[in-house]
N, CA, C and O of each residue as an XYZ file, in Angstrom:
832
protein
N     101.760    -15.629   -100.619
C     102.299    -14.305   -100.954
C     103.119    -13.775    -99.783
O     102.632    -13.934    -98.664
N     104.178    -13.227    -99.881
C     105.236    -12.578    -98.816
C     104.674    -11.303    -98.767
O     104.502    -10.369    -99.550
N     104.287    -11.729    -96.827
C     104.084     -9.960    -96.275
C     105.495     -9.064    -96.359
O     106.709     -9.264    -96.323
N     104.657     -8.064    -96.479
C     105.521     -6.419    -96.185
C     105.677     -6.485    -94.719
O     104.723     -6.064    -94.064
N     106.731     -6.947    -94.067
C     106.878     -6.225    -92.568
C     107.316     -4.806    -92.640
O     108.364     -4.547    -93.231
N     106.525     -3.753    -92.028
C     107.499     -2.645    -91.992
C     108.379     -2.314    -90.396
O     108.191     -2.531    -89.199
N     109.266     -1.756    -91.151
C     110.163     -1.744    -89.690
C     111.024     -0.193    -89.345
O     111.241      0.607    -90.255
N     111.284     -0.036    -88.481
C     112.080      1.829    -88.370
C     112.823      1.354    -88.164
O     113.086      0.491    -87.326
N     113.703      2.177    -89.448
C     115.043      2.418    -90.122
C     115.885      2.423    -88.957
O     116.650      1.479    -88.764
N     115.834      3.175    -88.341
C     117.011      3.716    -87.134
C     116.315      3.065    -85.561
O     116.710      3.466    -84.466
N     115.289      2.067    -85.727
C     114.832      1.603    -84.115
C     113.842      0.296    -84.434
O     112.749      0.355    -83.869
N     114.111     -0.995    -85.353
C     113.552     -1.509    -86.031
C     112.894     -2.375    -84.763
O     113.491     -2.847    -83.795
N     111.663     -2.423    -85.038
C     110.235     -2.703    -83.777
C     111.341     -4.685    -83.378
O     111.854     -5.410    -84.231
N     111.309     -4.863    -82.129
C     111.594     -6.289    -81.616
C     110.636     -7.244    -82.426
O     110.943     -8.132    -83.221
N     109.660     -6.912    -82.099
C     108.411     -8.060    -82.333
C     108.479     -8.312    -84.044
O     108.252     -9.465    -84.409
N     108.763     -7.352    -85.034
C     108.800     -7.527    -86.321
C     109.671     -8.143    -86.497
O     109.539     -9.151    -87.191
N     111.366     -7.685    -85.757
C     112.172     -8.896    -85.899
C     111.990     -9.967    -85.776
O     111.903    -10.809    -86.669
N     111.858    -10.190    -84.040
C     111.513    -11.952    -83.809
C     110.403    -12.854    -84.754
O     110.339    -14.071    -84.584
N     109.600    -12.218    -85.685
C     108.701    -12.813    -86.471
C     109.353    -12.905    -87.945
O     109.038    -13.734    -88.799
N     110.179    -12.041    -88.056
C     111.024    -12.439    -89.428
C     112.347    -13.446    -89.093
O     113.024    -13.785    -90.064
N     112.702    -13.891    -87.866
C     113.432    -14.423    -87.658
C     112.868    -15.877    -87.662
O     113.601    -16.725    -88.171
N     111.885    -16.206    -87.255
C     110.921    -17.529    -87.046
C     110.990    -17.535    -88.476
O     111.848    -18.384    -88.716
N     110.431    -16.912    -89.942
C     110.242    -17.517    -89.991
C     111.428    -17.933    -91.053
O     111.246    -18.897    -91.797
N     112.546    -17.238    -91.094
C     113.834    -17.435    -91.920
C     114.202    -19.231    -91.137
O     114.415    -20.185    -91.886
N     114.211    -19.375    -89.690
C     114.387    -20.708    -88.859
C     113.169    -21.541    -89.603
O     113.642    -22.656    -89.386
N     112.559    -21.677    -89.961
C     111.327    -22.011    -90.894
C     111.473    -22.676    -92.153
O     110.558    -23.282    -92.712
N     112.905    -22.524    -92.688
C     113.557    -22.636    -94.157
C     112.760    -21.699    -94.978
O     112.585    -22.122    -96.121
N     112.282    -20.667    -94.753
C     111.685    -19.626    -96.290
C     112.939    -18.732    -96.496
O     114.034    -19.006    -96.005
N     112.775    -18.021    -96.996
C     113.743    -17.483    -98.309
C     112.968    -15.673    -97.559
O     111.848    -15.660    -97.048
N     113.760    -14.498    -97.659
C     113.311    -13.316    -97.739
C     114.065    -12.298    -98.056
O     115.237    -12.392    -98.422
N     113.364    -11.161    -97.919
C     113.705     -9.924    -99.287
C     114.249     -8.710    -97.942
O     113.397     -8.102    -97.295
N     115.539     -8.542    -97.728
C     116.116     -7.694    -96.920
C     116.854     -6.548    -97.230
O     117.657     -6.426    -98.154
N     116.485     -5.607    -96.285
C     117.751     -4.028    -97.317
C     118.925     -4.639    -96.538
O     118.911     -5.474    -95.634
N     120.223     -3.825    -97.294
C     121.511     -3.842    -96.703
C     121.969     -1.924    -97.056
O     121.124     -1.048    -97.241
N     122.918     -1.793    -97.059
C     123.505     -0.693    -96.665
C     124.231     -0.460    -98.517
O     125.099      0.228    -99.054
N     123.710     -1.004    -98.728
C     123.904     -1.029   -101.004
C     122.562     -1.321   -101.287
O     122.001     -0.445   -101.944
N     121.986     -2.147   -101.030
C     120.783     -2.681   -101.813
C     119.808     -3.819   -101.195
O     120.027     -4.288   -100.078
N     118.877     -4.169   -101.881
C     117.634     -5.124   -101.212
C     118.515     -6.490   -101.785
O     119.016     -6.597   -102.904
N     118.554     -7.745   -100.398
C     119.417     -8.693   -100.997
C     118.191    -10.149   -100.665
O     117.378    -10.115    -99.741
N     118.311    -11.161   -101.510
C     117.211    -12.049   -101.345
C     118.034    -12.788    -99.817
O     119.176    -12.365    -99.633
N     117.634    -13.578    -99.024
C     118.296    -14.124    -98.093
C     117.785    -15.623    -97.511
O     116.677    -16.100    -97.757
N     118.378    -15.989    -97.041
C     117.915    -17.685    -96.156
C     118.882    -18.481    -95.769
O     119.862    -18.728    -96.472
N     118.610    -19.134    -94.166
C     120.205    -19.681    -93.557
C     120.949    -20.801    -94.732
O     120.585    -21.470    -95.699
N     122.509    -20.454    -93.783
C     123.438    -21.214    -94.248
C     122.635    -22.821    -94.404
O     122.913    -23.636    -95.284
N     121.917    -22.954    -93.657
C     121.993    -24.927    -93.749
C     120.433    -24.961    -94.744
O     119.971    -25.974    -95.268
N     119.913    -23.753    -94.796
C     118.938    -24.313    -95.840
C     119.027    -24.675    -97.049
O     118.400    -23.792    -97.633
N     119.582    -25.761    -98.210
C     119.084    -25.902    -99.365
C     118.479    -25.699   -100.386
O     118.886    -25.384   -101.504
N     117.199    -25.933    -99.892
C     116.273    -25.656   -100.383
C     116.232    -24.181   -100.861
O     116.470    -23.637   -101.939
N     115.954    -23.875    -99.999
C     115.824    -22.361    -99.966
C     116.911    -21.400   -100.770
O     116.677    -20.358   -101.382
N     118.272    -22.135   -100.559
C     119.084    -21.533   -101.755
C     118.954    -21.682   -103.222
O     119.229    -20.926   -104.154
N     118.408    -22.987   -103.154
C     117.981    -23.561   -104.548
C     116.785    -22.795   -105.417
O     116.527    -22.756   -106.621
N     116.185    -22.212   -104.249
C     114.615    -21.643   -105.146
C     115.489    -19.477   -105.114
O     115.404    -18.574   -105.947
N     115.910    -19.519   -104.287
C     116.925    -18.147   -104.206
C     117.801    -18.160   -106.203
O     117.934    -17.198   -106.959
N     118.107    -19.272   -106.376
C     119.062    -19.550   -107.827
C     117.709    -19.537   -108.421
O     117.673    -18.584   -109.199
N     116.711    -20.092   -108.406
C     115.487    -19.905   -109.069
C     115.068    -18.802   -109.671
O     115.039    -18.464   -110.854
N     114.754    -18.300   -108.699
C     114.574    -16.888   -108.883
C     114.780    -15.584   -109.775
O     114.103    -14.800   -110.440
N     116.435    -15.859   -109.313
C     117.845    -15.625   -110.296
C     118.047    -15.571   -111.405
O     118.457    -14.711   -112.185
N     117.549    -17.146   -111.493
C     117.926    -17.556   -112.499
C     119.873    -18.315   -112.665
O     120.166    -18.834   -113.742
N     120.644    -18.276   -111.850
C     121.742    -18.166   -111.386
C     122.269    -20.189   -111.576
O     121.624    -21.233   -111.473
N     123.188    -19.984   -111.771
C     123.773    -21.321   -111.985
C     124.760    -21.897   -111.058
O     125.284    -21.026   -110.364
N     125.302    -23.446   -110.760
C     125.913    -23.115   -109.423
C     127.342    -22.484   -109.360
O     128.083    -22.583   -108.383
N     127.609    -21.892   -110.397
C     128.865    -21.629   -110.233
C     129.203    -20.207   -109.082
O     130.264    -19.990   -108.496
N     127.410    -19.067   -108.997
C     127.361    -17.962   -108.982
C     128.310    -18.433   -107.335
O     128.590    -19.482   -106.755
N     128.496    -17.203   -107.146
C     129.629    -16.826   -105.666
C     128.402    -16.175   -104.801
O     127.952    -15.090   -105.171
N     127.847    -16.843   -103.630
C     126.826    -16.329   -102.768
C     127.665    -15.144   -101.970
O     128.327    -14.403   -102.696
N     127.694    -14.928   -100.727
C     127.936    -13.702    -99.654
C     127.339    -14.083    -98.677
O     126.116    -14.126    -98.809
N     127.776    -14.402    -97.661
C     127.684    -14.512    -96.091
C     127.081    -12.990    -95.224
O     127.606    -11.884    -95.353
N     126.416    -13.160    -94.744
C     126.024    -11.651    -94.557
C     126.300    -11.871    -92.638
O     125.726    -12.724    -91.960
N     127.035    -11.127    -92.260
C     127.675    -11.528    -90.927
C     127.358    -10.057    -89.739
O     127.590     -8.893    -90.064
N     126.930    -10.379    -88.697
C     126.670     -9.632    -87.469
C     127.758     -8.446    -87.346
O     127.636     -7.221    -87.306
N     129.133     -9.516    -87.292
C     130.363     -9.111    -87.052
C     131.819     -9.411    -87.681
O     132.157    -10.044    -88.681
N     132.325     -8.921    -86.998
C     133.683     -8.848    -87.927
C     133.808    -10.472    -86.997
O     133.917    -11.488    -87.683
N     133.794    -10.542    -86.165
C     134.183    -12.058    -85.042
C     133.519    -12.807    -85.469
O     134.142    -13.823    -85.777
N     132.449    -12.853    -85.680
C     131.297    -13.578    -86.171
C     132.222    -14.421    -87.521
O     132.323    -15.641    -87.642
N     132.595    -13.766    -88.088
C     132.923    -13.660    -89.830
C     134.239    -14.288    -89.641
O     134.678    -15.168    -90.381
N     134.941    -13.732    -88.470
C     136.290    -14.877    -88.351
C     136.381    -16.502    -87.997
O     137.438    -17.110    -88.168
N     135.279    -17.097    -87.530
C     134.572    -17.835    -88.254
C     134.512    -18.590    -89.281
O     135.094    -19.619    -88.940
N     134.104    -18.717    -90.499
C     133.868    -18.710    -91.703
C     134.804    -18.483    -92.703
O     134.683    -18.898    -93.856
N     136.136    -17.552    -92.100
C     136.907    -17.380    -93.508
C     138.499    -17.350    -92.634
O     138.583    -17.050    -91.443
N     139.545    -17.680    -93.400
C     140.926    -17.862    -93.004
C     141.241    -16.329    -92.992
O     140.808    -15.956    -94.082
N     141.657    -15.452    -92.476
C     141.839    -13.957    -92.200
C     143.117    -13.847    -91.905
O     143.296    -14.040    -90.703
N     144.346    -13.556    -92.648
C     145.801    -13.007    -91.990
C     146.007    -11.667    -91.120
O     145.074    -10.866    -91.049
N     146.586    -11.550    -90.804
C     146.580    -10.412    -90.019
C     145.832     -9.044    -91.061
O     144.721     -8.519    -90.993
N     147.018     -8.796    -91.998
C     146.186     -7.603    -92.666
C     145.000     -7.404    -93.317
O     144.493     -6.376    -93.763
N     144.449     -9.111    -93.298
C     142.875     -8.847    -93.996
C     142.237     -8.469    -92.528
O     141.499     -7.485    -92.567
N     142.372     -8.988    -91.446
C     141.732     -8.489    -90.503
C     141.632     -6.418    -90.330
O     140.698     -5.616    -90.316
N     143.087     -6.307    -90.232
C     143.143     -5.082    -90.203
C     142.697     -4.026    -90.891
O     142.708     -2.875    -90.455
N     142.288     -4.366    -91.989
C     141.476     -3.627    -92.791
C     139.909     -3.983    -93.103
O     139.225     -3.207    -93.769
N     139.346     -5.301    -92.538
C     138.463     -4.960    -92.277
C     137.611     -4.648    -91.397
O     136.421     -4.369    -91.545
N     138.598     -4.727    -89.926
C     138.264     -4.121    -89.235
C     138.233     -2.758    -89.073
O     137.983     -2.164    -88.024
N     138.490     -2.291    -90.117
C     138.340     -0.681    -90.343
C     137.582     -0.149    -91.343
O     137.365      1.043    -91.563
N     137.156     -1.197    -91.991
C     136.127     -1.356    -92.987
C     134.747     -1.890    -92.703
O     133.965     -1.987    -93.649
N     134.336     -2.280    -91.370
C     132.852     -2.941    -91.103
C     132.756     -2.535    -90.062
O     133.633     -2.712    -89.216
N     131.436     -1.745    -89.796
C     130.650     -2.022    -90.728
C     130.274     -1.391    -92.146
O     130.056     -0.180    -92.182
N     130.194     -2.091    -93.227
C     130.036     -0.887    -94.553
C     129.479     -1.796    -95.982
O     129.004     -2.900    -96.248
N     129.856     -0.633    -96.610
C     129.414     -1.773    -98.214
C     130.191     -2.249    -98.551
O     130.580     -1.611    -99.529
N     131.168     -3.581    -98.297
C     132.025     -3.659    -98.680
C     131.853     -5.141    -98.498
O     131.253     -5.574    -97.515
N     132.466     -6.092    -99.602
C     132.918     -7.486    -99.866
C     133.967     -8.199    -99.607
O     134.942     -7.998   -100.332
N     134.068     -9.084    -98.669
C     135.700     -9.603    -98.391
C     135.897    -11.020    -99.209
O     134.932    -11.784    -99.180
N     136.714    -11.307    -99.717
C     136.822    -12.478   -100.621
C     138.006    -13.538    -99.156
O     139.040    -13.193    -98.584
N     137.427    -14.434    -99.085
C     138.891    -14.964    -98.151
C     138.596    -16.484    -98.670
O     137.629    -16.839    -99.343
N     139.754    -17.356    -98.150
C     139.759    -18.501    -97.918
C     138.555    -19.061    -97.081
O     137.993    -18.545    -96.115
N     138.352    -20.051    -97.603
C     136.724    -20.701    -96.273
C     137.515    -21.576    -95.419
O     138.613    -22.082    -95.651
N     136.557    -21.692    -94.099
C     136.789    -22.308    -93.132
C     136.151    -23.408    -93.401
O     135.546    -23.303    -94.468
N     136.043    -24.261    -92.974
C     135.339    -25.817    -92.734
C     134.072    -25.570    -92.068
O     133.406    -26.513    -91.640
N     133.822    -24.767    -91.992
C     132.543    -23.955    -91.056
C     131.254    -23.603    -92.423
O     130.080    -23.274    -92.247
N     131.955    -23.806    -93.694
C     131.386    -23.188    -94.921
C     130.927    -24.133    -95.140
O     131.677    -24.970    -94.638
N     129.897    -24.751    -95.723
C     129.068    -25.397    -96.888
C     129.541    -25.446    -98.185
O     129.456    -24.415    -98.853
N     130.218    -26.844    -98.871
C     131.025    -26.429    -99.830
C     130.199    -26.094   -100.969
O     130.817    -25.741   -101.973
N     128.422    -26.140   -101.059
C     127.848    -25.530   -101.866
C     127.958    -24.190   -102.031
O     127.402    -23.630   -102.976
N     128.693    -23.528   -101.124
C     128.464    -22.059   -101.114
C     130.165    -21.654   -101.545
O     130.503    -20.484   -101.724
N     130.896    -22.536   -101.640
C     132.642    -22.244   -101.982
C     132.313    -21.927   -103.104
O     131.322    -22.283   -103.741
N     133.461    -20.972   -103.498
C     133.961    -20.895   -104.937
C     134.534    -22.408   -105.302
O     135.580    -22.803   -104.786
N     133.680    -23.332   -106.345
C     134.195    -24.028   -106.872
C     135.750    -25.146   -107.148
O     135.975    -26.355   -107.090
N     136.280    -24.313   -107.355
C     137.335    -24.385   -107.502
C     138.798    -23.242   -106.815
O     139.986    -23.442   -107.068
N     138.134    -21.848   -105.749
C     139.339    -21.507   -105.226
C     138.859    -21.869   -103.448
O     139.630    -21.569   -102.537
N     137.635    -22.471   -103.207
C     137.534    -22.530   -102.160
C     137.154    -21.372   -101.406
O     137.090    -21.590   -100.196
N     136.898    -20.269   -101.751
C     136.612    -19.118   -101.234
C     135.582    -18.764   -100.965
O     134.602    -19.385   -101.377
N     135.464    -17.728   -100.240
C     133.613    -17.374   -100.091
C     133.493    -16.034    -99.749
O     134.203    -15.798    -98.772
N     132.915    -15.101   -100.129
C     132.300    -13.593   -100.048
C     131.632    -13.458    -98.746
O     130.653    -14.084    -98.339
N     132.282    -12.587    -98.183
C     131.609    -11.908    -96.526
C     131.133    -10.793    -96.245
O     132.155    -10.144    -96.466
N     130.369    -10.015    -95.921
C     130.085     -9.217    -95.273
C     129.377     -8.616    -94.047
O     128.366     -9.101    -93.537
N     130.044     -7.458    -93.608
C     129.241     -6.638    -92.104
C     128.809     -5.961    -92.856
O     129.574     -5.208    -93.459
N     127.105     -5.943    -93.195
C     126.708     -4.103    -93.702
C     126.341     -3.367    -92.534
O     126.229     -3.883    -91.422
N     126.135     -2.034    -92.817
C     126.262     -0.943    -92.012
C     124.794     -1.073    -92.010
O     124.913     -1.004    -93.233
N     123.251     -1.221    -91.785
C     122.002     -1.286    -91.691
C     121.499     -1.997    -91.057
O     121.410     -3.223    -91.115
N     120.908     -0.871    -90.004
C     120.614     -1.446    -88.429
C     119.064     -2.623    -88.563
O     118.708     -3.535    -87.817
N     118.696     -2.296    -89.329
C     117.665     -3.493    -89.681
C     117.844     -4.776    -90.104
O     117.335     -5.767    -89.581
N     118.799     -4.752    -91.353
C     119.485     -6.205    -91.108
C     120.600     -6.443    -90.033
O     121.130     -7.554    -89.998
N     121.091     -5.209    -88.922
C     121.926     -5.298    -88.001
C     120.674     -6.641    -87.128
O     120.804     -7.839    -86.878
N     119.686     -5.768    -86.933
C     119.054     -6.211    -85.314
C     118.427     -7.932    -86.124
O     118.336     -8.795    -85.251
N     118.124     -8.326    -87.218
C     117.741     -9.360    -87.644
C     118.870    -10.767    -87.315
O     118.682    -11.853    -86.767
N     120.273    -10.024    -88.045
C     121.423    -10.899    -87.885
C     122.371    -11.051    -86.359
O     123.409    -11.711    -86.380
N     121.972    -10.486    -85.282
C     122.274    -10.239    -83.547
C     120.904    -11.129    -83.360
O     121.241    -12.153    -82.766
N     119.564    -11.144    -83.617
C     118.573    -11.922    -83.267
C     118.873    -13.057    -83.974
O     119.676    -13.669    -83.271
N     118.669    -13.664    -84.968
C     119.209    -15.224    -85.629
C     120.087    -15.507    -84.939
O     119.759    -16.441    -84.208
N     120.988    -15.205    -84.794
C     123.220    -15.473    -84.330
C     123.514    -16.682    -85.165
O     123.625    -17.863    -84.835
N     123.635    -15.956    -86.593
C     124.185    -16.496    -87.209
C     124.266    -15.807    -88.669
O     123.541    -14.824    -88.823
N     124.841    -16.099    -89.446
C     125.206    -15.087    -90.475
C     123.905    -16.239    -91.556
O     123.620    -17.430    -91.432
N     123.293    -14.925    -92.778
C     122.758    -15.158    -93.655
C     123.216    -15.305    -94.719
O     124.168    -14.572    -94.988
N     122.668    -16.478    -95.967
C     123.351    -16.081    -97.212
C     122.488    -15.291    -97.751
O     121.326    -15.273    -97.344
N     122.916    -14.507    -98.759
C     122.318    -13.369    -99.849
C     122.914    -13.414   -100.980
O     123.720    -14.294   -101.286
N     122.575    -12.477   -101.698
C     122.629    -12.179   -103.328
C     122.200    -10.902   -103.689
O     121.317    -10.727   -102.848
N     122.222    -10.098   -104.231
C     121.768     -8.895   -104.553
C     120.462     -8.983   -105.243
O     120.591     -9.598   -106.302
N     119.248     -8.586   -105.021
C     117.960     -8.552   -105.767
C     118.042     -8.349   -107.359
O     117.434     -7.450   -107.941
N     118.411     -8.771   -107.642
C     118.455     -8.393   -109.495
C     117.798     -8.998   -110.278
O     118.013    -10.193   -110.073
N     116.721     -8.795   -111.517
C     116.004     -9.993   -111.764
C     116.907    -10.511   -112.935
O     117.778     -9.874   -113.527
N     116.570    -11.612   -113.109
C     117.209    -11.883   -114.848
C     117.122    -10.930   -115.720
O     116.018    -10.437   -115.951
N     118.329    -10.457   -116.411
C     117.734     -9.571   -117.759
C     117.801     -8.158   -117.221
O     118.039     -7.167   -117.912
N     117.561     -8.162   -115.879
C     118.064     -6.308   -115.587
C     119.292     -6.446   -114.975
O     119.921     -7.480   -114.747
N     119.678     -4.849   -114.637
C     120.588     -4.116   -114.294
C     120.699     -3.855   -113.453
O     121.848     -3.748   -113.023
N     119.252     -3.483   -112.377
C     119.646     -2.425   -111.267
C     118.346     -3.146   -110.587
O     117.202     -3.273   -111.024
N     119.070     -3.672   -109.075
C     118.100     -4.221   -107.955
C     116.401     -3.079   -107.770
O     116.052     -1.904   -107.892
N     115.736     -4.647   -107.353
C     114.457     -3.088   -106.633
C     114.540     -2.803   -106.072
O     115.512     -3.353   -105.555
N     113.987     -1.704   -105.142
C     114.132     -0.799   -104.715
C     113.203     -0.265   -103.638
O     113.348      0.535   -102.714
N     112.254     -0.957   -104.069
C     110.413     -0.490   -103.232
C     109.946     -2.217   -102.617
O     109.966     -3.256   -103.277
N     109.626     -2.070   -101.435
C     109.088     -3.284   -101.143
C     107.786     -3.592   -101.785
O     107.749     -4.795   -102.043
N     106.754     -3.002   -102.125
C     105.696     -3.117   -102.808
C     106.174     -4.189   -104.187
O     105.671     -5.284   -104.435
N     106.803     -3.799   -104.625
C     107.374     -3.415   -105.817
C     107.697     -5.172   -105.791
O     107.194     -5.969   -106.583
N     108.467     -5.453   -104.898
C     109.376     -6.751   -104.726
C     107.747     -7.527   -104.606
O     107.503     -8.259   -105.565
N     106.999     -7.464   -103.887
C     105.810     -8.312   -103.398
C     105.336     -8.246   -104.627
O     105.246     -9.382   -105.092
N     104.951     -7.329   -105.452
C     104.179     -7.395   -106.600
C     104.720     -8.500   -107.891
O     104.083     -9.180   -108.696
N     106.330     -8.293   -107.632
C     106.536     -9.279   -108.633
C     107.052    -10.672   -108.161
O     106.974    -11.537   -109.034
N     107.582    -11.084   -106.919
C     108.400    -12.117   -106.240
C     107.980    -12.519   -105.157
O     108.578    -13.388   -104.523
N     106.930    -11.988   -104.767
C     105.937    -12.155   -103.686
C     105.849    -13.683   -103.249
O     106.259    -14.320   -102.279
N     105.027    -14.025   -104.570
C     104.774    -16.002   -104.370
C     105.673    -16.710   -103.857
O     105.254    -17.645   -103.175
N     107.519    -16.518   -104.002
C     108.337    -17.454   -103.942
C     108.731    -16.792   -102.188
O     108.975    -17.730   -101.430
N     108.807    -15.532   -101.567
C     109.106    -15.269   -100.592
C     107.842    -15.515    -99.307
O     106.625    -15.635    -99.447
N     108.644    -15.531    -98.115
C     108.044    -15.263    -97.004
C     107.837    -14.051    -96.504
O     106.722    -13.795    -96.050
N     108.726    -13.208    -96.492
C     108.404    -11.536    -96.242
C     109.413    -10.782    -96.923
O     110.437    -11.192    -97.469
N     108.847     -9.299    -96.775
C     109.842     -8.276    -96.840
C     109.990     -7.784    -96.285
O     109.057     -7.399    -95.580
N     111.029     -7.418    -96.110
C     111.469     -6.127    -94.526
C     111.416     -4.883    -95.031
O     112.272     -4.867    -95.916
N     110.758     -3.553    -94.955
C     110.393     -2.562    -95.531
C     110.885     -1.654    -94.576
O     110.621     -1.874    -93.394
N     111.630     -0.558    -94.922
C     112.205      0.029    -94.013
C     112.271      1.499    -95.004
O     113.036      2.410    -94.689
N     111.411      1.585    -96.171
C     111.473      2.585    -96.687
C     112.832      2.048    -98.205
O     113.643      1.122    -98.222
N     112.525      3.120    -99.252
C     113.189      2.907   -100.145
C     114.658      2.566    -99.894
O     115.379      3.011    -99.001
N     114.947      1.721   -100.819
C     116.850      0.949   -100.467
C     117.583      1.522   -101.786
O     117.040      1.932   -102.812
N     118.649      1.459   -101.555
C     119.528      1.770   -102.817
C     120.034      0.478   -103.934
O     119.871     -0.740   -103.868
N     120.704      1.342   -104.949
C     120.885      0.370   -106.126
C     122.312      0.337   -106.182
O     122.790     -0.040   -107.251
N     123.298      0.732   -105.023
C     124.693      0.140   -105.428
C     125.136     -1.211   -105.202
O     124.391     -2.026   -104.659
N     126.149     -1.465   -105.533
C     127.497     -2.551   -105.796
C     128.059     -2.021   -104.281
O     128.095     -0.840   -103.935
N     128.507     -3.238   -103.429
C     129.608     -3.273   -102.721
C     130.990     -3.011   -103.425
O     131.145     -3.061   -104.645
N     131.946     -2.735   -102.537
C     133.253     -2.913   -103.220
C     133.658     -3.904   -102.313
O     133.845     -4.036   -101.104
N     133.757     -4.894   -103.906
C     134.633     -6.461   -103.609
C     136.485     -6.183   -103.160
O     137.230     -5.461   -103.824
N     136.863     -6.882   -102.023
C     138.365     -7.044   -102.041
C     138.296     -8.762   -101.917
O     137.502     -9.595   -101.481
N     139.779     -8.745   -102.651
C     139.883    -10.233   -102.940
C     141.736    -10.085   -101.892
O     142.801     -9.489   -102.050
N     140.922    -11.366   -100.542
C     141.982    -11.406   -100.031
C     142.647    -12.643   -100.352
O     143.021    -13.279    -99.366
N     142.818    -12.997   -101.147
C     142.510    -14.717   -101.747
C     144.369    -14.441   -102.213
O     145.126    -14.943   -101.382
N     144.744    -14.063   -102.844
C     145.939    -13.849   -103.758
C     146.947    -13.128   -102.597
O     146.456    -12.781   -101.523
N     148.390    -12.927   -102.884
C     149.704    -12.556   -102.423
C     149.413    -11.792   -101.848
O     149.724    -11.837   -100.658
N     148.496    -10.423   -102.460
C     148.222     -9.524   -101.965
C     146.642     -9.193   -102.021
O     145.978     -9.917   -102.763
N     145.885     -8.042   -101.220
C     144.822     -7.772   -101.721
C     144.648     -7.041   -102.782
O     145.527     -6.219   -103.041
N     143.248     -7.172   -103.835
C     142.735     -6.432   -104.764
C     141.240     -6.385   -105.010
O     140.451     -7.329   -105.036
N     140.999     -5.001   -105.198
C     139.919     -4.323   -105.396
C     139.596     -5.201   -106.602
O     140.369     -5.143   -107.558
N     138.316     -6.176   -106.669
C     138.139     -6.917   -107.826
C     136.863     -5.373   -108.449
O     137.018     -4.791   -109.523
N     136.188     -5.181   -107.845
C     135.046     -4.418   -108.349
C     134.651     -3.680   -107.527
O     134.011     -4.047   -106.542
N     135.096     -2.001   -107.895
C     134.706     -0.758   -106.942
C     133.428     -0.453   -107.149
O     132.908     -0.409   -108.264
N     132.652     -0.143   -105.686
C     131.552      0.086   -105.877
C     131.093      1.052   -105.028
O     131.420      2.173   -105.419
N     130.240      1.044   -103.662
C     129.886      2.599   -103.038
C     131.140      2.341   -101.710
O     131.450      3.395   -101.156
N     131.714      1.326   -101.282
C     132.665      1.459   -100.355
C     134.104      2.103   -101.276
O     134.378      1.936   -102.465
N     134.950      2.980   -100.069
C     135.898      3.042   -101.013
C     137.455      3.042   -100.332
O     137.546      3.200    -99.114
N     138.206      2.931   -100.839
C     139.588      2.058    -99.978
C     140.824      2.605   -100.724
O     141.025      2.619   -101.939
N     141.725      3.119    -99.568
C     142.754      3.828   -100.330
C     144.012      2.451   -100.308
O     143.925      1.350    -99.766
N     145.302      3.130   -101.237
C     146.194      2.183   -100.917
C     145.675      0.480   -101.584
O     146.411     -0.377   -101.095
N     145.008      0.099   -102.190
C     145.061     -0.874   -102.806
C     144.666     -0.973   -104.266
O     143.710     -0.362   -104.743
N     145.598     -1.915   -105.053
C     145.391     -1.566   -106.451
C     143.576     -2.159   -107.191
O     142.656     -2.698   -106.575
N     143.612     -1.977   -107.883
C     142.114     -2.248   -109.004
C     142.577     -3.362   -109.975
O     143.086     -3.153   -111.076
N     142.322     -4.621   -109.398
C     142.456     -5.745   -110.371
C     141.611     -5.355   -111.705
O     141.569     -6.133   -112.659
């Protein structure tokens, strides 16, 4: 069963980190807030662990994972960035917000879009998964908590243990999380576009 770590929101305890960090290096799978919502998580090179994450899900391989990144540098990295995708998201992270780019060779082509080669990034703004992803040094994959068949992520760590408990290693509890959508930009095409507005919000670009 996956413990409840609890942790402060705004000063999240060292020692809770370094023990959720062991045991993500561990290959387990865990239940993290972000700055939108509670997202399931486990490193880039684990397998496994993504595989029982689609489990979970329920999710097929086509779904588009999310890189969950320290930094904007960190993240340059991982995705081909032209000047103006930089520039805007460097004015955009940290936040709720989704970057669609080209992948680097640095990516796992299990985690590409299929067929455009692309891959979903983000800096969230939440100092708890801040101090987790500066302790790992290295970016996490995620997914948004959603079960099959619903609508709207959980919300309560209890809540997550009571039903998903068995398949995780912990939860990071930092007090109730929210139920939004990032807003996706797709830097992939000529230009950028807002694929799906959500609690980030961005002037000057159109709404695919």
């Amino acid at each position: 069963m996956g413990y409840i770590l609890q942790v402060m929101p705004d000063s999240p305890q060292p020692h809770r980190i370094e023990q959720a960090v062991k045991l993500l290096q561990s290959g387990e799978i865990a239940a993290v807030p972000t700055d939108s919502s509670y997202s399931l998580v486990c490193r880039i090179g684990d397998k496994e662990a993504l595989d029982k994450i689609r489990l979970i899900r329920q999710l097929d391989q086509k779904k588009h994972f999310t890189l969950l990144c320290s930094s904007l540098s960190q993240m340059s990295h991982l995705a081909r960035v032209n000047n103006e995708g930089y520039r805007l998201a460097k004015r955009l992270t940290p936040g709720p917000y989704t970057f669609i780019f080209e992948a680097t060779r640095e990516v796992p082509k299990r985690l590409m879009h299929p067929s455009k080669k692309t891959i979903g990034l983000r800096v969230p703004n939440n100092r708890v998964l801040q101090a987790l992803l500066e302790k790992i040094e290295e970016p996490l994959v995620g997914t948004t908590l959603i079960m099959p068949g619903e609508s709207v992520p959980m919300t309560q760590a209890w809540e997550i243990q009571d039903r998903i408990g068995d398949h995780l290693a912990f939860i990071l509890d930092e007090g109730e999380c929210g139920t939004a959508d990032t807003t996706v930009i797709d830097f992939s095409g000529d230009e950028p576009t807002i694929v799906r507005q959500g609690l980030g919000t961005v002037d000057g670009i159109e709404v695919s």
